[in-house]
C-alpha positions in Angstrom: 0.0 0.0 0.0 1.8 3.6 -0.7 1.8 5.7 1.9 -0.3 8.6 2.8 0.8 11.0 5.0 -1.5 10.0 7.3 -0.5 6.4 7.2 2.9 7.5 7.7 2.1 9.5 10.7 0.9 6.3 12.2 3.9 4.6 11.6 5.9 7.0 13.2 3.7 7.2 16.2 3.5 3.3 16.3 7.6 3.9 16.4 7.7 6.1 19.1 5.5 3.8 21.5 7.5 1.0 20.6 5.5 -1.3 23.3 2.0 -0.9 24.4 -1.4 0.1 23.1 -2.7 3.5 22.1 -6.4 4.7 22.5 -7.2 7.7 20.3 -11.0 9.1 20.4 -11.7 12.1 18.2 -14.2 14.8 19.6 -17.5 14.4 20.3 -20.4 16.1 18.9 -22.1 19.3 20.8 -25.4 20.1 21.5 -26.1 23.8 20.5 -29.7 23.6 21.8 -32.9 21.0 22.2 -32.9 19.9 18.3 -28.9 21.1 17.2 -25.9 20.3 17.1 -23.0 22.8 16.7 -21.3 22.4 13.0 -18.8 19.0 13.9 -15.5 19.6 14.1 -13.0 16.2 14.7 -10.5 16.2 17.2 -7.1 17.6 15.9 -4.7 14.5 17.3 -7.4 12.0 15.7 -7.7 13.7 12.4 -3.9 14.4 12.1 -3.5 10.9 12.1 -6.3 9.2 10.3 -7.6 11.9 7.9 -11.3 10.6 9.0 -13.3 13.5 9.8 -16.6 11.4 11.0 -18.1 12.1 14.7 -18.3 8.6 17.1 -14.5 7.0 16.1 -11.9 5.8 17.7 -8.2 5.2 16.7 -6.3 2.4 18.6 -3.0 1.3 17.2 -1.0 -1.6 18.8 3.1 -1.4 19.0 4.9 -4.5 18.1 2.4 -5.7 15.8 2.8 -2.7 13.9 -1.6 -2.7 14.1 -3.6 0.0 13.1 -7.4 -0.3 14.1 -10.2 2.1 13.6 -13.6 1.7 15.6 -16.6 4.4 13.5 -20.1 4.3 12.9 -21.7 1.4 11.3 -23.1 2.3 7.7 -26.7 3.1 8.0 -28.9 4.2 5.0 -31.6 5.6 7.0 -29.5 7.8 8.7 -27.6 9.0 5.6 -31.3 10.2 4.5 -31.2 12.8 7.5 -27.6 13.1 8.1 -25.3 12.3 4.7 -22.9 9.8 3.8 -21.2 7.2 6.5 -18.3 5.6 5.5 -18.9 2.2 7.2 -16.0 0.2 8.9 -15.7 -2.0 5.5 -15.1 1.5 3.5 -13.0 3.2 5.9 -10.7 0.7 6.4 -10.1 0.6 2.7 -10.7 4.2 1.9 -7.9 5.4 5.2 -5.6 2.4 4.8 -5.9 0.6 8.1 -5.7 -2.9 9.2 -8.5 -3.6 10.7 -12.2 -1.7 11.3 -15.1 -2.0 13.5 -18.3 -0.7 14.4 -18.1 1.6 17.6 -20.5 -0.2 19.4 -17.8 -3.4 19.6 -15.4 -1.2 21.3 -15.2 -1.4 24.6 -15.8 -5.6 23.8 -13.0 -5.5 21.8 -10.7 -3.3 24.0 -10.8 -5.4 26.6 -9.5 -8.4 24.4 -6.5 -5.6 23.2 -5.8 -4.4 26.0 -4.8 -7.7 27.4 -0.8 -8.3 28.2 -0.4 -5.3 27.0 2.6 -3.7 29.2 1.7 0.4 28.4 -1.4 2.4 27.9 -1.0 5.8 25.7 -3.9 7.6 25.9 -4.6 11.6 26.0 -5.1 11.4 29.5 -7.3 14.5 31.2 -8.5 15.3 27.8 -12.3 14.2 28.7 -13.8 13.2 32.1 -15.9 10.6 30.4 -13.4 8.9 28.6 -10.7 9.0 31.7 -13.4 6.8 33.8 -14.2 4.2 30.9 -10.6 3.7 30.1 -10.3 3.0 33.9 -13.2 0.6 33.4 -11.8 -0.8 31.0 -8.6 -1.7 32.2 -10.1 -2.9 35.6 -12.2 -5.5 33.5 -9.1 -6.9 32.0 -7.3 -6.6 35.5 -10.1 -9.0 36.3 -9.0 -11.8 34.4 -5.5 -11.7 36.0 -6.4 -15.3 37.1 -6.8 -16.6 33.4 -3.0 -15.0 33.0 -4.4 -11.9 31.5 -2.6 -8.7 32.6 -3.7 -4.8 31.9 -1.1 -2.3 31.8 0.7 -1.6 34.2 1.5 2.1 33.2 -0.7 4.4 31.3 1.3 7.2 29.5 -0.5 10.8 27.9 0.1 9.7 24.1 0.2 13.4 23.8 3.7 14.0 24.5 4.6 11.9 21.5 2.1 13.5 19.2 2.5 16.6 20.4 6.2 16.8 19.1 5.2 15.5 15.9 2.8 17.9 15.2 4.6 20.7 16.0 7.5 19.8 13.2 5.0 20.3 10.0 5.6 18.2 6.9 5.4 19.6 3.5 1.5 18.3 3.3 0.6 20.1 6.0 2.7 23.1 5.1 0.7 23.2 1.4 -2.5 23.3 3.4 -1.5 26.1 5.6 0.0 28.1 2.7 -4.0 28.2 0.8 -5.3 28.8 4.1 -3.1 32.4 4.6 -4.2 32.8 1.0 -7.4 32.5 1.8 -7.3 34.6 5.2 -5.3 37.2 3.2 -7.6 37.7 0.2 -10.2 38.1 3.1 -8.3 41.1 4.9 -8.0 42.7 2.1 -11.3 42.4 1.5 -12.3 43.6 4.7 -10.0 46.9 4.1 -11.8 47.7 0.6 -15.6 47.0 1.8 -15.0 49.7 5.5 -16.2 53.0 5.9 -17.2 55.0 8.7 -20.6 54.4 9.7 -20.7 50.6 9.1 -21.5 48.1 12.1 -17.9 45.6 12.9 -20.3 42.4 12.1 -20.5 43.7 8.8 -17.2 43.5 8.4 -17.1 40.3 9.9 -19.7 39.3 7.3 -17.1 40.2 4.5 -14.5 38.1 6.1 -16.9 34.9 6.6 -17.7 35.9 3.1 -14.6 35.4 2.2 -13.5 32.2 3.6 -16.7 30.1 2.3 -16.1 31.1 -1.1 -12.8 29.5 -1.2 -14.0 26.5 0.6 -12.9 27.2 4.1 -16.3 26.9 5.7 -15.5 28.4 9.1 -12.8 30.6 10.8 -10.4 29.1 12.8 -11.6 31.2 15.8 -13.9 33.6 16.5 -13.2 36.8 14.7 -12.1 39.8 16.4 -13.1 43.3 14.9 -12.2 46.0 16.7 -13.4 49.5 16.4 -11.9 52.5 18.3 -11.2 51.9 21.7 -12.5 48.0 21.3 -9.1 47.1 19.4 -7.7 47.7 23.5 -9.3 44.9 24.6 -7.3 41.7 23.3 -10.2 39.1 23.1 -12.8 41.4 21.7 -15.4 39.6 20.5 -18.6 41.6 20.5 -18.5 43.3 17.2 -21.7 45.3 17.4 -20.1 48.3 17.7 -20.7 51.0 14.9 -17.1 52.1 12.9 -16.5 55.9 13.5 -14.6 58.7 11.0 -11.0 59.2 12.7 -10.8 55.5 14.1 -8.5 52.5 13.7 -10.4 49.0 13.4 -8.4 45.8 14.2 -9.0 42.8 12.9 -7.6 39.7 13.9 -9.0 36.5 12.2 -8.1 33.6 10.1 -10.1 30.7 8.3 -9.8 26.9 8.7 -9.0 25.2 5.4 -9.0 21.6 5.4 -8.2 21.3 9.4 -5.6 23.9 9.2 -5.8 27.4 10.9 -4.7 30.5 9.5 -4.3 33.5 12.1 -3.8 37.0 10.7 -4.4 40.5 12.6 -4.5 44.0 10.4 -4.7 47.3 11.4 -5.8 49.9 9.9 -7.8 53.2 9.5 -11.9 53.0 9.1 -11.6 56.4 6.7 -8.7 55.2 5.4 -5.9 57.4 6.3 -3.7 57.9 9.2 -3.6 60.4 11.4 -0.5 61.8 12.5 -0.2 60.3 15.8 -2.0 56.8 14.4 1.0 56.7 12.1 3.9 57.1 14.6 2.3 53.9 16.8 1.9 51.9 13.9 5.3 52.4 12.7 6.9 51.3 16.4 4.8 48.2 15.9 5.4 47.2 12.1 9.1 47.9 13.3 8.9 45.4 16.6 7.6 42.7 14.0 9.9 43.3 11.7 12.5 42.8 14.3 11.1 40.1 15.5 10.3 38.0 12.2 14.0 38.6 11.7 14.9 36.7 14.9 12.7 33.7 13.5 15.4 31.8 12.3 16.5 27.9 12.6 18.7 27.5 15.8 17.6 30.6 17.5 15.2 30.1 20.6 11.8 30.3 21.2 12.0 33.7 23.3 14.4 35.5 20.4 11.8 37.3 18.7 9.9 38.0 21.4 13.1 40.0 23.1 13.6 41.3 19.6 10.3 42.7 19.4 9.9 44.0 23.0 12.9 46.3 22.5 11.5 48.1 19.5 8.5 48.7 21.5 10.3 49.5 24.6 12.2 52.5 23.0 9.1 53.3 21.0 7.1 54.0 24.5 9.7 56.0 25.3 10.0 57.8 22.6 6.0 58.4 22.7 6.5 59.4 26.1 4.2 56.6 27.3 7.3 54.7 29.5 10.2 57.0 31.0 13.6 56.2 31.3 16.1 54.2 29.5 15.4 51.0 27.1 16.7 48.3 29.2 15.2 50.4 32.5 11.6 50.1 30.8 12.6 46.1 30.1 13.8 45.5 33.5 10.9 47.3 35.2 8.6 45.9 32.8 7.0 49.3 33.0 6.0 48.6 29.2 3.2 46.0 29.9 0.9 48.9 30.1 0.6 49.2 27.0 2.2 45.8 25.7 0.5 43.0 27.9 0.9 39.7 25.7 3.6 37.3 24.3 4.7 37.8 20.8 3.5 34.5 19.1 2.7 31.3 19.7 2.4 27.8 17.6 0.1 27.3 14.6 -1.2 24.6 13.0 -4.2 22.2 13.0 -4.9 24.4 16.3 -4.4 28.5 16.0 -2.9 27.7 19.3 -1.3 24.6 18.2 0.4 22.4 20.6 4.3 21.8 21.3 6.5 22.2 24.5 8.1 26.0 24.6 11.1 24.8 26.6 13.4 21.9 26.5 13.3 21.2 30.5 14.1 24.8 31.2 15.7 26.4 28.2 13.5 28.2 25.4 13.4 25.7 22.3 15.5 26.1 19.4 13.5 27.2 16.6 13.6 24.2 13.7 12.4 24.0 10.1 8.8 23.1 9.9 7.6 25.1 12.8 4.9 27.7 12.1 4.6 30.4 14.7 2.7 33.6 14.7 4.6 37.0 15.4 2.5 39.3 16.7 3.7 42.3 18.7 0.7 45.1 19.6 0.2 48.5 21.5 -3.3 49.2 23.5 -3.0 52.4 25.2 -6.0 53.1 27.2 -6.8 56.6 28.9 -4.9 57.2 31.7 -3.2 59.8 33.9 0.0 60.6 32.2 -0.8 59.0 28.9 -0.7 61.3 26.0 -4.5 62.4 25.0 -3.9 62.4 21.3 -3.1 58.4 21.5 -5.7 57.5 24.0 -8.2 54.3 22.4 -5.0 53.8 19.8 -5.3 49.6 19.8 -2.7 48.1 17.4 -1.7 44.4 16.5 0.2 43.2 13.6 0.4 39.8 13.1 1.7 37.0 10.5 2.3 33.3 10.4 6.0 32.2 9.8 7.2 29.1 9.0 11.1 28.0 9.9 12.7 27.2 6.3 16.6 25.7 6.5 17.8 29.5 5.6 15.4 31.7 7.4 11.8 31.8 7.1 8.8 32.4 4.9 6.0 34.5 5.8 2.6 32.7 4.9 1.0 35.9 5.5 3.1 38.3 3.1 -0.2 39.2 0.6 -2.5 40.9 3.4 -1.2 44.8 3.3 0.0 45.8 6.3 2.6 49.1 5.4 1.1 52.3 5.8 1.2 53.2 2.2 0.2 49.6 1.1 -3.0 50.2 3.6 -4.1 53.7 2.4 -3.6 52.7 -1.9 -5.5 49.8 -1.1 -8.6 51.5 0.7 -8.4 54.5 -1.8 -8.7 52.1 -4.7 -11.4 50.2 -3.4 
């Protein structure tokens, strides 16, 4: 059989149990009220490694034996009449290339045959109440047949920290995937830029970006969408949108589609009339110029932290500068007097999750930074009225942020088409 990358991925995970038994159940569905469900999505661990996107399935692979089982939803024609196609154990197995398939109503039957002499456990422990206490079950019914010279595991281990480091190094599948989904997300900001004007309502520019992402297949964002008008860009997790845009404002938006279980994660800044003021201009700048530092720091065999110090120093002589922070640079570093107006980290991991998983430190060093990673650099200013803050840059909320992957020379910016200089920004919305 050739090898898919998901196939592949199994292999590898099979590799790094060596010994033991691995229980893998992808999310459950989620009732949005009496009659509803909320739109499915699968569990990113289960989907990364079997490419099945159906609710009600389990993965279990077995080390040694090299086994790959999947446990889904019997086929039912009946159902399909309400609720579309099933695959069907028989079709899955073929279609997803494992070894064996069964309906998920034999599970817990047939785990307690497979779990049997089995030495280790790998599970994502702590994940789900529900499933922590029927894999407890479960193992206490084959403890109970110690007498017949049937053993349970002695040791269960969170599968995670295995799958977790293999996701975080993406593969050039995955990396094609995340490349149309920044294409997408950018074609959407700049979108968003062309349709605002003062007056409109932030959910109808929202409306543009959802636009957006459907028409190129990406059904749904890969988090709720943040627009930001005026002094609502201050708050980080802004979520409302229901505020009305206003001549002489920034708006911030900070969203990203899904595309194909990958997340894109873009934020934009920029001016509802379409020009910057003066003093809009001179925070923008200090930011562009943190991220630009910063995204220079991305680069293989530099840590974690790098771009983060490399951005915070931009912005810590920009405060200054602004006279929001007094003193010198390293003074406003060391008294951290800048997280006044600079409260978060500078990126994070991206992936199948827009806060994709992956240790930050090596016990406790930052990580060096390898090919295949995909952060997010994203350095920001909020400056909220206060005493002894400038009044002309009071309600001034500014984020730029793009996804980076680690190349073997550098780094590419997935992100590069959405317009973020200030003369990109104004051509753009006086264009439109």
């Amino acid at each position: 059989m050739t090898m898919t990358p998901h196939t592949e991925r199994r292999a590898r995970l099979l590799n790094g149990m060596q010994r033991g038994i691995a229980i893998i159940p992808t999310a459950p569905e989620v009732a949005r009220n009496a009659d509803t469900h909320y739109s499915y999505r699968h569990d990113s661990g289960f989907y990364y490694l079997t490419g099945f996107n159906e609710p009600e399935a389990v993965l279990v692979l077995i080390a040694g034996d090299n086994k790959t089982i999947l446990f889904c939803r019997e086929k039912n024609l009946e159902r399909e009449i309400w609720d579309g196609y099933r695959y069907g154990p028989e079709a899955a197995r073929e279609q997803f290339g494992f070894d064996e398939a069964y309906p998920i109503a034999q599970l817990d039957e047939k785990l307690a045959e497979l779990m049997g002499n089995q030495p280790v456990l790998f599970y994502p422990l702590g994940a789900d109440a529900d499933w922590d206490a029927r894999v407890v079950k479960l193992r206490g019914t084959v403890q109970a047949k110690v007498r017949s010279g049937i053993r349970a595991p002695d040791e269960i281990r969170d599968v995670r920290t295995l799958l977790n480091e293999m996701r975080l190094i993406k593969d050039d599948h995955e990396l094609d995937i995340m490349r149309q989904a920044a294409s997408i997300s950018c074609g959407a900001h700049r979108r968003a830029m062309q349709f605002t004007r003062p007056g409109q309502v932030e959910y109808q520019v929202e409306a543009e970006l959802l636009h957006e992402f459907c028409r190129h297949g990406a059904r749904h964002p890969a988090y709720t969408s943040i627009v930001a008008g005026g002094a609502n860009a201050c708050v980080l997790h802004y979520i409302a949108n229901d505020a009305a845009l206003r001549d002489g404002e920034l708006l911030l938006i900070d969203a990203g589609c899904e595309f194909t279980g990958y997340a894109s994660d873009i934020t934009r800044t920029f001016p509802v009339n379409g020009k910057f003021s003066a003093a809009q201009k001179d925070v923008y700048q200090i930011v562009l110029a943190a991220q630009a530092a910063a995204i220079a720091a991305a680069q293989p065999g530099r840590h974690w932290n790098e771009p983060h110090d490399a951005a915070l120093r931009v912005l810590a002589q920009g405060f200054i500068d602004l006279k929001l922070c007094q003193g010198s640079m390293d003074g406003v570093l060391e008294s951290e007097s800048y997280k006044q107006f600079y409260m978060h980290r500078t990126g994070h991991w991206l992936g199948m999750d827009v806060h994709d998983v992956g240790d930050y430190k090596i016990a406790s060093d930052w990580r060096p930074l390898q090919p295949g990673m995909v952060l997010t650099v994203e350095p920001g200013c909020y400056i909220r009225p206060a005493d002894g803050v400038p009044q002309a840059l009071w309600n001034i909320g500014i984020r730029i942020e793009d996804d980076v992957v680690i190349t073997a020379n550098g780094n590419e910016v997935l992100t590069e088409a959405a317009p973020k200089t200030v003369a990109d920004i104004e051509e753009l919305m006086r264009t439109a």
